[in-house]
C-alpha positions as CSV (number, residue, x, y, z in Angstrom):
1,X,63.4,192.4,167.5
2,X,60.5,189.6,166.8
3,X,63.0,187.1,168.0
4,X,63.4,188.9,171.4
5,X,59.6,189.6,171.8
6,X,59.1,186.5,171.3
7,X,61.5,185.0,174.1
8,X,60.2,187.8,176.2
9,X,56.5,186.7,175.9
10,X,57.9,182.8,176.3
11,X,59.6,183.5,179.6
12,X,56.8,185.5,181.0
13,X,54.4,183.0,179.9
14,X,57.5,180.3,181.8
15,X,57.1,182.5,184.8
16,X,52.7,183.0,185.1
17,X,52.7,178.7,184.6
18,X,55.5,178.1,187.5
19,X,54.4,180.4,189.8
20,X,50.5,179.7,188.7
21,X,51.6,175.6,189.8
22,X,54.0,175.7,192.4
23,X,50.9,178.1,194.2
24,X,48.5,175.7,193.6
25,X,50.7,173.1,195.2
26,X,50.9,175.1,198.7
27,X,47.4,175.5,198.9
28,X,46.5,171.8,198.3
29,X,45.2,169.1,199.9
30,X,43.9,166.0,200.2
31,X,40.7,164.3,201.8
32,X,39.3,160.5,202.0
33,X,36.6,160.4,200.0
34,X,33.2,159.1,201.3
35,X,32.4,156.1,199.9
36,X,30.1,152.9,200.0
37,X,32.1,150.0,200.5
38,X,31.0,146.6,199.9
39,X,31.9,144.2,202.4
40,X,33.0,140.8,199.8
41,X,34.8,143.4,198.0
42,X,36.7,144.6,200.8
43,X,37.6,140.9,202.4
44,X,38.4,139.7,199.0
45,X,40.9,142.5,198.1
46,X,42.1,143.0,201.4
47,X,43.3,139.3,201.3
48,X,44.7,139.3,198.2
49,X,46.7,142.5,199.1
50,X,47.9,140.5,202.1
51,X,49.2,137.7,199.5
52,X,51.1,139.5,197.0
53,X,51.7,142.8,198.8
54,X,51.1,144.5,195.8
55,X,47.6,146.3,193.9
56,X,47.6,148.0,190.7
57,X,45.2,151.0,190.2
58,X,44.3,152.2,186.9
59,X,43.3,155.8,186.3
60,X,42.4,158.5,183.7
61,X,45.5,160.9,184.0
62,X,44.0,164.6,184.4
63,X,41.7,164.2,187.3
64,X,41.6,166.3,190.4
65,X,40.1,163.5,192.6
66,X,42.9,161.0,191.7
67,X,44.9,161.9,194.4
68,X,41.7,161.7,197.1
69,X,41.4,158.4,195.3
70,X,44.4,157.3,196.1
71,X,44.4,158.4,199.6
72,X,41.5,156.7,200.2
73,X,42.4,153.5,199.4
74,X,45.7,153.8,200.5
75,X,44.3,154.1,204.0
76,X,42.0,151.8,204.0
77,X,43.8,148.9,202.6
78,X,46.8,149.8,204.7
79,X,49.8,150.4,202.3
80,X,53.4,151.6,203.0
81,X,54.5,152.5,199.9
82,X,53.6,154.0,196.7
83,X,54.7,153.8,192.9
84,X,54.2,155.9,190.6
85,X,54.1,156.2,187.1
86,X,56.4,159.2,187.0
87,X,59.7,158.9,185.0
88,X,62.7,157.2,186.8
89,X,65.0,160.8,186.1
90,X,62.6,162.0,188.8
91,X,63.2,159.9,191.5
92,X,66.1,162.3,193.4
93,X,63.4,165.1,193.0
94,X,60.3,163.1,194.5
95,X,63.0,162.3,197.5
96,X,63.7,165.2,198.1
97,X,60.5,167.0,197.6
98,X,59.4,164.7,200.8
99,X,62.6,165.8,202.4
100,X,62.4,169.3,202.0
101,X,58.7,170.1,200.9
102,X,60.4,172.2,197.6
103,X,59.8,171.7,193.9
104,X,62.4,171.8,191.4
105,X,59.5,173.2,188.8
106,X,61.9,172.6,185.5
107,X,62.0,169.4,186.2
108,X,58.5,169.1,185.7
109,X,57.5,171.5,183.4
110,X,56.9,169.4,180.2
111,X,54.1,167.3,181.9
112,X,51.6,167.7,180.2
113,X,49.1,164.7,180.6
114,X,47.8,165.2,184.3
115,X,50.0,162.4,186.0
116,X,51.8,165.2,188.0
117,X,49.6,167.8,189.9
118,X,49.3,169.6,192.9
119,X,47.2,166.9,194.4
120,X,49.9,164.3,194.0
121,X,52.5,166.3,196.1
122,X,49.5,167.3,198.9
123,X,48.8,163.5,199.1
124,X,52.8,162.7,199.2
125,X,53.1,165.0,202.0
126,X,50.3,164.1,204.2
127,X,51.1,160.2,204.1
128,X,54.4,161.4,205.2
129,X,53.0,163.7,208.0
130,X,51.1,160.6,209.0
131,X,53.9,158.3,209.1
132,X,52.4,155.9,206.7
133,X,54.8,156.3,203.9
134,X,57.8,154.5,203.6
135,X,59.3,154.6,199.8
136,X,57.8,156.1,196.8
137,X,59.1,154.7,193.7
138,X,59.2,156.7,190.1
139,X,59.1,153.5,187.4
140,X,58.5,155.2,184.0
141,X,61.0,154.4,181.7
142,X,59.9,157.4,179.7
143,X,60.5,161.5,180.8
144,X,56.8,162.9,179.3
145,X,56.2,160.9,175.9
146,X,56.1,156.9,175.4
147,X,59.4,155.1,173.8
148,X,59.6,151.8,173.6
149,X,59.1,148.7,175.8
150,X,58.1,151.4,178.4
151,X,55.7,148.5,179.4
152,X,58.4,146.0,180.3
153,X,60.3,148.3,182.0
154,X,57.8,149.5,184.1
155,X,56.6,146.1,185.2
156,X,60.3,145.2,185.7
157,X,60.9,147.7,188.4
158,X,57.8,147.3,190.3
159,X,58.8,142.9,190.8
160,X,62.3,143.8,191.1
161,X,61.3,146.7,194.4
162,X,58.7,144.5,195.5
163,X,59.3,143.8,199.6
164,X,57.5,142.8,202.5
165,X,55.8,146.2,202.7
166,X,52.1,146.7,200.9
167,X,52.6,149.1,197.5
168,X,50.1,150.6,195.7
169,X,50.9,151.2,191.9
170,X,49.4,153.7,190.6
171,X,49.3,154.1,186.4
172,X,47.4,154.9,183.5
173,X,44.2,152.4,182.8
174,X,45.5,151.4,179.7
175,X,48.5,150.2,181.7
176,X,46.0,147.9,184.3
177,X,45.1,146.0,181.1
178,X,45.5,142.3,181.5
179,X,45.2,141.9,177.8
180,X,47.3,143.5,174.5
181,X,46.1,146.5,173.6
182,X,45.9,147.5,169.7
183,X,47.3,151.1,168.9
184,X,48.2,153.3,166.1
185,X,51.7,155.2,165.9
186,X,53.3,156.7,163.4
187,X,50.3,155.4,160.6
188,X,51.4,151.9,161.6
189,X,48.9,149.6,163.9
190,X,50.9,148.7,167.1
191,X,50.6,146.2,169.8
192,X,51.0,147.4,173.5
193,X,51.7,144.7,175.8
194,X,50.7,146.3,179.3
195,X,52.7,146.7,182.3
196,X,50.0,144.7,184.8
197,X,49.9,141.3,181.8
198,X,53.3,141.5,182.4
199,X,53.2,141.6,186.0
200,X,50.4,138.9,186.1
201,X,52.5,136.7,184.3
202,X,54.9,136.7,187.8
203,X,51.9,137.3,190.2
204,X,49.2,135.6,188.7
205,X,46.8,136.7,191.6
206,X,47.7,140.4,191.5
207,X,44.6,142.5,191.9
208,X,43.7,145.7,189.9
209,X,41.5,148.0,191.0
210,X,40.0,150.6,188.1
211,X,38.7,153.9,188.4
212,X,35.0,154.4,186.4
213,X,34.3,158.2,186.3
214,X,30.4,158.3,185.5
215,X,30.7,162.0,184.2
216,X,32.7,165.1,184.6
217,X,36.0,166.5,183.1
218,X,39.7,165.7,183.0
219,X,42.5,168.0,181.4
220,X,45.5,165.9,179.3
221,X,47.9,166.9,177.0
222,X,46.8,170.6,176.2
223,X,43.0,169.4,176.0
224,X,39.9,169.4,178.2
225,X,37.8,166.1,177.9
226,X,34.9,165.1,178.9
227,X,33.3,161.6,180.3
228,X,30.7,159.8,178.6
229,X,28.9,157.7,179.7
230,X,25.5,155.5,178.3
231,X,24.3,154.2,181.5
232,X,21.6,156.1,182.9
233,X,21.6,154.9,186.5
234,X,25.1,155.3,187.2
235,X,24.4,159.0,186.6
236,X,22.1,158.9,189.6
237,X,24.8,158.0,191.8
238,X,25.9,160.8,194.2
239,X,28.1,158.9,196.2
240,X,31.7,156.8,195.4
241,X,31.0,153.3,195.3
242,X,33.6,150.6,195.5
243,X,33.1,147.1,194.5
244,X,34.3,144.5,193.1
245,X,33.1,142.8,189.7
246,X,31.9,139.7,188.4
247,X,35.6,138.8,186.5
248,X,37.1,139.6,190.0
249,X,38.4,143.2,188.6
250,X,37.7,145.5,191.7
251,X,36.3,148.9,191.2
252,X,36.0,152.4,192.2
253,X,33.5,154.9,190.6
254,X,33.3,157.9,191.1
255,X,30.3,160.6,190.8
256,X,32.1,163.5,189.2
257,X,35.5,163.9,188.0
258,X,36.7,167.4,187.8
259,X,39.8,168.5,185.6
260,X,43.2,168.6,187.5
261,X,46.0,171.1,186.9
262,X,49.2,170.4,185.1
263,X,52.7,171.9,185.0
264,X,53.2,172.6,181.5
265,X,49.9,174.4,180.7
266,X,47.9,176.9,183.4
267,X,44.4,175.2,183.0
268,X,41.1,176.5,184.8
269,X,40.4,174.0,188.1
């Protein structure tokens, strides 16, 4: 009988989170946000977009604003298509989500980090209402947990897709690092080799664009975080800024990050 109660409570639990999501995804949507360009910024990324057709953005999975973020930029730099680092098992279900406007929620379920969220599939469906969005690609290696030489794999299928068309990559900020990246797994100290080193040793002039979020929350894997940061005026910033800085990274901060919803765990927005 505890056996049973307990697959009863799991499927009803199964049922609150799909239905919880996939109505959160209907009522979505997604807005450019207002921000303060700088001019050099602009020209300078602008032309290096128009040189290697490609721009890597690094963000903090888990936030709502990601996917305005996203649109935003996607706009204004002009881009045609979009990779994401969602696994590569879910490319036939991100084709024909834009096909047919439906989510296959089991495939999805187990996401628990904030890379998928409503947001994502509002801002996937209105660059196709506009007619702006020609491919998206899925180039994680891995379904919802890292394996190995996820890095190289991911870097892999962004050169080998590359085309004439303007594509806006779109992964985690420790995978926009240009240098190795010192981890621990398993009790053993690890050495990550990012995606975008990887890429810059093909592209040398590939530019990266980082979110900074100056305060706020995110949601990832099960937990609610917060932002911290130790700089005063930044906090006294009401309005996204982007920029770009004096080592020629380009930047886009934003005021207040808010926590985004995931499909494996119903979270309060």
């Amino acid at each position: 009988m505890g056996s049973f109660n307990t697959m009863s409570e799991n499927m009803k639990e199964y049922e609150e989170n799909r239905k919880f999501f996939l109505d959160a995804c209907k009522k979505a949507s997604v807005v450019e946000i207002d921000t303060d360009f700088e001019i050099d910024g602009v020209n300078n990324l602008t032309k290096l977009i128009d040189e290697t057709k490609l721009l890597i953005l690094g963000e903090v999975h888990g936030v709502k604003e990601n996917a305005d973020i996203i649109y935003t930029l996607y706009k204004k730099f002009g881009f045609q298509n979009l990779a994401l680092e969602w696994s590569e098992s879910l490319q036939e279900f991100t084709d024909n989500y834009l096909r047919t406007n439906e989510i296959d929620f089991d495939l999805i379920k187990d996401s628990p980090d904030g890379r998928i969220t409503p947001g994502h599939f509002a801002l996937l469906k209105q660059l196709k209402k506009e007619g702006i969005l020609d491919s998206v690609l899925c180039i994680d290696q891995a379904k919802f947990s890292a394996v190995k030489d996820r890095d190289q794999k991911m870097a892999e299928n962004v050169l080998t897709n590359k085309n004439e068309g303007k594509t806006m990559v779109v992964v985690g900020n420790l995978h926009s690092l240009t240098e190795n990246f010192e981890y621990e797994s398993d009790g053993e100290q690890k050495i990550m080799i990012p995606m975008a080193k990887l890429i810059k040793q093909v592209i040398s002039n590939i530019p990266i664009v980082r979110i900074k979020y100056l305060k706020g929350h995110f949601f990832n894997c099960g937990e609610v975080k917060e932002f911290i940061n130790e700089n005063d005026d930044d906090l006294e910033i009401l309005k996204a800024q982007f920029y770009q800085e004096i080592d020629g990274l380009f930047t886009f901060k934003l005021p207040e990050a808010h926590i985004a919803l995931t499909p494996s765990k119903k979270n309060i927005l």
